[in-house]
N, C-alpha and C positions, 0 to 999 in steps of 0.2 A: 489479418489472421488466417491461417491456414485451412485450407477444408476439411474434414473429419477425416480422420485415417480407421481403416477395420480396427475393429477390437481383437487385441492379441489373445492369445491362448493361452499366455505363460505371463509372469510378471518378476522379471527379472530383481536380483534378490541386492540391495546398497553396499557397496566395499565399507568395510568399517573404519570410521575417522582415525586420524593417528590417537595414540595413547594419549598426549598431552591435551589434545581437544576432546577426548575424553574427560580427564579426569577436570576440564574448565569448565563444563558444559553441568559435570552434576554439582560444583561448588556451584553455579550461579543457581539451578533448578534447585536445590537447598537452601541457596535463600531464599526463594522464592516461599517457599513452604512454610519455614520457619519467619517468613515474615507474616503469616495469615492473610495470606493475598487473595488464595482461593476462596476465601471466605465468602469475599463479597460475592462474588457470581451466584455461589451456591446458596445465597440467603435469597435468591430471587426465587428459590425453588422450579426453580426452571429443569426439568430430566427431558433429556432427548429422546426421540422418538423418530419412527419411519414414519410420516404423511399425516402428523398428528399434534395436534395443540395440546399442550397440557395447561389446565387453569394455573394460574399465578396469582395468587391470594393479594388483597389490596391491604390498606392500613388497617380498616375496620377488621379485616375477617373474610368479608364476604368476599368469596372468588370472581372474577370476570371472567366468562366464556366469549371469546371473541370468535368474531368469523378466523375460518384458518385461510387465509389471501392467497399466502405466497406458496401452498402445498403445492399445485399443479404445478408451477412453476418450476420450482424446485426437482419435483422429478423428471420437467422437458429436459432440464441440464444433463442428469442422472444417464436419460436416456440418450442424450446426445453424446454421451459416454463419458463423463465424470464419473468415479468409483461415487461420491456422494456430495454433497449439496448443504448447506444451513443458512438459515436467516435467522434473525432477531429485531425485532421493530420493538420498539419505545415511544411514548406518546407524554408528553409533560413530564420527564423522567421515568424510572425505573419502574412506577407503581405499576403499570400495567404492560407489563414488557411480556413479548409472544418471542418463543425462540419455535422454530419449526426446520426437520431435517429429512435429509431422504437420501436412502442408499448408505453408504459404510465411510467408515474413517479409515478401517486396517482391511483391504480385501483378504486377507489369510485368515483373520483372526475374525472378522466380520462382527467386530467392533461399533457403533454407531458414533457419527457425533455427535460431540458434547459441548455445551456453552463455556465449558471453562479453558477448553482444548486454544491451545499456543500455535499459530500458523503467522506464514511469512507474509508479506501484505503488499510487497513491491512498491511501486509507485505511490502509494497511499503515504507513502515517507515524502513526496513532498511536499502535501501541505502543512506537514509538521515544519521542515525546512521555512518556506515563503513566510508562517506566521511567526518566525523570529526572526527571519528577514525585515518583513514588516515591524515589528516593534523595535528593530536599530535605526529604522527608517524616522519612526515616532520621538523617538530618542535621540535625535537629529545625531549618529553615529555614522549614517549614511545617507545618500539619496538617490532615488530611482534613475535620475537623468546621471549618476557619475560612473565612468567608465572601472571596468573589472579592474582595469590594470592596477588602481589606486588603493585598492582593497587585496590584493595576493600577498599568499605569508611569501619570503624568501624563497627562490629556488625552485617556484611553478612557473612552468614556461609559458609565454606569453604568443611566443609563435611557433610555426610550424616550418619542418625543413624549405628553406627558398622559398619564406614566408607565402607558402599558400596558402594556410589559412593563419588567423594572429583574432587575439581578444584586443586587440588596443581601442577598437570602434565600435565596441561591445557594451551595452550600458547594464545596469542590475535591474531593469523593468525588463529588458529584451530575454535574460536570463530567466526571468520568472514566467513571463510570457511565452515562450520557446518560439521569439522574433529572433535571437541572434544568428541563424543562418549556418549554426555549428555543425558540423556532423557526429550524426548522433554513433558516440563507440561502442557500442553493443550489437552494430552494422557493419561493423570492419570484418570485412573475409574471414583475416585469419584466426581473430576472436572469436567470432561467432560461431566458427566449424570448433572451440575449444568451450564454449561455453552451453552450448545445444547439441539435440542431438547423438550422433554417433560418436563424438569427443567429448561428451560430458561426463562418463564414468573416469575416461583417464584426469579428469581437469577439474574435478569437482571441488578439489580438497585444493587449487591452487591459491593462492592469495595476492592479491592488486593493490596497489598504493593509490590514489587520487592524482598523483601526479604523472604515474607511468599509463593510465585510461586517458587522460588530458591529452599525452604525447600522441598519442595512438588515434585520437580525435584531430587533433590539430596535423596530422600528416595527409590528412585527406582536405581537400578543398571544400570551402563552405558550401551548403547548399542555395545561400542565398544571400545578399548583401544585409545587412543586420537591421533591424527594421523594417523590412519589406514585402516581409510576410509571414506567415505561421509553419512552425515545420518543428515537431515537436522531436524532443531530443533531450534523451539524458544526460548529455554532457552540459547542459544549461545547470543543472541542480548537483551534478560533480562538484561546477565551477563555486556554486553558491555553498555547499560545505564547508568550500576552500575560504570565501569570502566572509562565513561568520568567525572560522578560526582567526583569520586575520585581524577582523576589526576588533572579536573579546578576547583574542588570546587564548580560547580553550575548542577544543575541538565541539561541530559542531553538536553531534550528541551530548557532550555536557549540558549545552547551553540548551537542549529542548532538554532534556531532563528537569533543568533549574528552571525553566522558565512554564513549560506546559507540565511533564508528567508526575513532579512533584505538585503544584498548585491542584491541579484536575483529579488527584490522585490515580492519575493511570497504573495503579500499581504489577498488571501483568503485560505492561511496554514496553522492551527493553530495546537495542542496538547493538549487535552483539561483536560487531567488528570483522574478525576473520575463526570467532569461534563455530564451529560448522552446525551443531547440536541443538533442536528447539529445547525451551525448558520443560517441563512435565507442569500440567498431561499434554499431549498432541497425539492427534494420530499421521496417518500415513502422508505423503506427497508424491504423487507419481505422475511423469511427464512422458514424452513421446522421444524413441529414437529411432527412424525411422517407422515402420510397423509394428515396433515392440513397446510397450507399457513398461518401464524406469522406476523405480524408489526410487526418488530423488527428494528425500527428508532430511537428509544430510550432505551438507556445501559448504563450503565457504563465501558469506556473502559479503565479501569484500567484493566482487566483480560488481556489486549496485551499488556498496556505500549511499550517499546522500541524495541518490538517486533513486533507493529502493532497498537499502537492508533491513529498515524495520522488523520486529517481530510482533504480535498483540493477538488481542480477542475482539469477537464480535462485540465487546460488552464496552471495552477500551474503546473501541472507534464509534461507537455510539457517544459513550460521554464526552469523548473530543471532538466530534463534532456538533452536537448539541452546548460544549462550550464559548468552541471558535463562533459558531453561527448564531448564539446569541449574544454574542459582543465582549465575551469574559475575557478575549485575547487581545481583542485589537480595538484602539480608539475610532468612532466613527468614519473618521477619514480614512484610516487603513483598511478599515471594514469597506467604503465604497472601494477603493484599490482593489482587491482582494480579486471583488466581484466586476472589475471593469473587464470587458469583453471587446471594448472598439477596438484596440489595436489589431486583434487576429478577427476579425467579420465575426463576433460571436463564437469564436470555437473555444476558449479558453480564456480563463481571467490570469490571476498573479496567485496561482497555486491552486485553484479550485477552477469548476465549468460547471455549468448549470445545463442540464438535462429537459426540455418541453417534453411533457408524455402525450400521447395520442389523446386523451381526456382534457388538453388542454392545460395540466397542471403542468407548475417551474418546479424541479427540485436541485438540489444545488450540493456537489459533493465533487468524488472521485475515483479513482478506481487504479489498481496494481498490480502486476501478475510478476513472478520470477519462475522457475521451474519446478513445476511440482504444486503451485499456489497461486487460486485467480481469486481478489478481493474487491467487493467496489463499497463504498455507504452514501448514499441522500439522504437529503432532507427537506422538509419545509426552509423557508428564509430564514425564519427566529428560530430554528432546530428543537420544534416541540414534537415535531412527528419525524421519523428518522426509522431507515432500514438499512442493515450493514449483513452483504448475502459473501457466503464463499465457496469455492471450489475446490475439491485437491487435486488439480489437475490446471494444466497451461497448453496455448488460452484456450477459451472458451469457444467451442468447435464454431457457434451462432451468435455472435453479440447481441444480437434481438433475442436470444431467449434470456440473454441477463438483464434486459430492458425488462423485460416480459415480467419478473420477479416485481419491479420499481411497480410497475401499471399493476399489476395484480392487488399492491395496497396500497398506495397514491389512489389511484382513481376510483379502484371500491370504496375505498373509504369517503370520496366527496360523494358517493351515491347515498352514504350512510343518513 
């Protein structure tokens, strides 16, 4: 992660998406509305605040005043210079859910956030991915020891020019693991100076197929024989989008829709493809180009695809992972897979990693960032206790003050 850059004086103002991602972006936020989605967040009674707990009334009536954990936390972030900060912890479900925020959603408009507010989640899309990996797995449609190559739709390249680098000795545990040795395309030069930074106003609004990221991955030599050790890369979870289209035939966001966010009723998840637009409400995203502060709320996030376009709420990756982590997605067996960590020394299982806090507690989640939006959620093992914190802003100037949020209510609460 980069070190903190000064805070700019000015905050430079988002080019406006083309017309067409316009007028896509308010039919999907229209559904959204007219489906009564927002409903549910807002029946938590959950209002945003700066450094402040608001009670959350239980079945009976009577409110819980909880300790507020994750406040100080939240504004180390703030002042490490995120515009703002939120968290939401959950305990046995919904009943007792603490949403706590700090600093602003819109620096112009000085906006707070909101529980119900729409942000980008990055990385957090792959343990969506892995857990329907996993159930083709259960489903014996696949299996971990069988090579990429057997599972590509038509027409994705398998190697790279004068085969330096090639998936053919590539397995789909290596993929989920981030053992295959790929190079990760979000580090190629000329992408990166297009997708970061001082090229991201011209480039924001570009769009990428999953198979022209592949080429662009596979033209660089691996970083490492496949299997042989851990080297984390989003071309691993490119590959596995590719891998679910192929094996059901539908791309792979259908197949988490029908499989997780319909059953869990995620209903403000969406995948929005190359529409650039969050849905309403959201507030701001702002990233770094050079020493200047970026709106970077509108993109097209076809540059992550299945390796990070997600969109959701705190409230959404709470019940996903209080689903996946109490066993609603994956048969036992899948469920140990999931969570196996020998292959990389402990750094990462099969779409999820597990977190030791200073207190001695395991919590066990993930974490995402794309421009403009840093996300991470844990949890206990049976996902009865669960914090999902976010950023508007990439990445996070201290990882240790995003730990610092997790320790704040993990380990006060074993004091409790």
């Amino acid at each position: 992660m980069p070190k903190r850059s000064p805070r700019p004086a000015a905050t430079a103002a988002p080019a406006p998406p083309p017309p067409a991602a316009r007028r896509r972006a308010v039919a999907h936020s229209g559904a959204l509305l007219r489906s009564g989605g927002l409903a549910t967040l807002a029946a938590l009674a959950l209002a945003a605040c700066t450094g402040q707990i608001r009670p959350v009334p239980l079945a009976n009536g009577t409110p819980e005043r909880p300790p507020a954990t994750t406040v100080h936390a939240l504004h180390r972030l703030v002042a490490d210079g995120a515009p703002g900060a939120a968290s939401l912890i959950t305990r046995a479900g919904f009943a007792a859910a603490r949403y706590s925020t700090a600093g602003v959603a819109d620096l112009r408009s000085g906006r707070k956030m909101a529980p119900q507010d729409h942000f980008r989640a990055g990385s957090l899309t792959k343990t969506l991915v892995a857990t329907v990996v996993l159930q083709l797995v259960a489903e014996g449609r696949l299996a971990l020891h069988d090579h990429v190559t057997a599972h590509l739709p038509p027409g994705v390249p398998a190697t790279g020019h004068g085969d330096r680098s090639e998936l053919r000795r590539v397995t789909i545990r290596q993929l989920l693991d981030h053992t295959s040795g790929l190079f990760n395309y979000t580090q190629d030069p000329r992408l990166a100076k297009q997708l970061y930074g001082k090229g991201f106003g011209a480039h924001r609004y570009d769009s990428h197929t999953p198979a022209e990221l592949l080429r662009i991955a596979l033209s660089h030599p691996p970083v490492a024989a496949p299997g042989t050790g851990y080297a984390y890369s989003n071309t691993n979870y490119l590959v596995l989008g590719l891998v679910i289209e192929a094996v059901t035939g539908n791309p792979y966001a259908t197949e988490i829709r029908r499989r997780i966010l319909v059953p869990a009723r995620l209903d403000h998840t969406s995948f929005p493809g190359t529409d650039p637009v969050l849905p309403e409400p959201h507030g701001r995203a702002y990233s770094r180009a050079g020493a200047r502060r970026v709106d970077a709320t509108s993109l097209d996030p076809s540059r992550a695809g299945a390796a990070g376009e997600m969109v959701t709420t705190l409230g959404d990756l709470n019940r996903f992972f209080a689903a996946l982590l109490g066993g609603q997605f994956l048969a036992p067996r899948q469920m140990a897979q999931i969570r196996n960590e020998k292959g990389t020394g402990g750094a990462y299982g099969l779409g999820l990693y597990a977190t030791r806090l200073p207190c001695g507690v395991t919590v066990w989640g993930h974490n995402g960032d794309i421009n403009g939006s840093y996300a991470r959620t844990a949890g206990t093992a049976d996902g009865r206790h669960l914090v999902s914190y976010r950023a508007n802003t990439d990445p996070l100037p201290d990882p240790a003050h995003g730990t610092a949020v997790l320790t704040a209510e993990f380990c006060t609460s074993r004091r409790r």
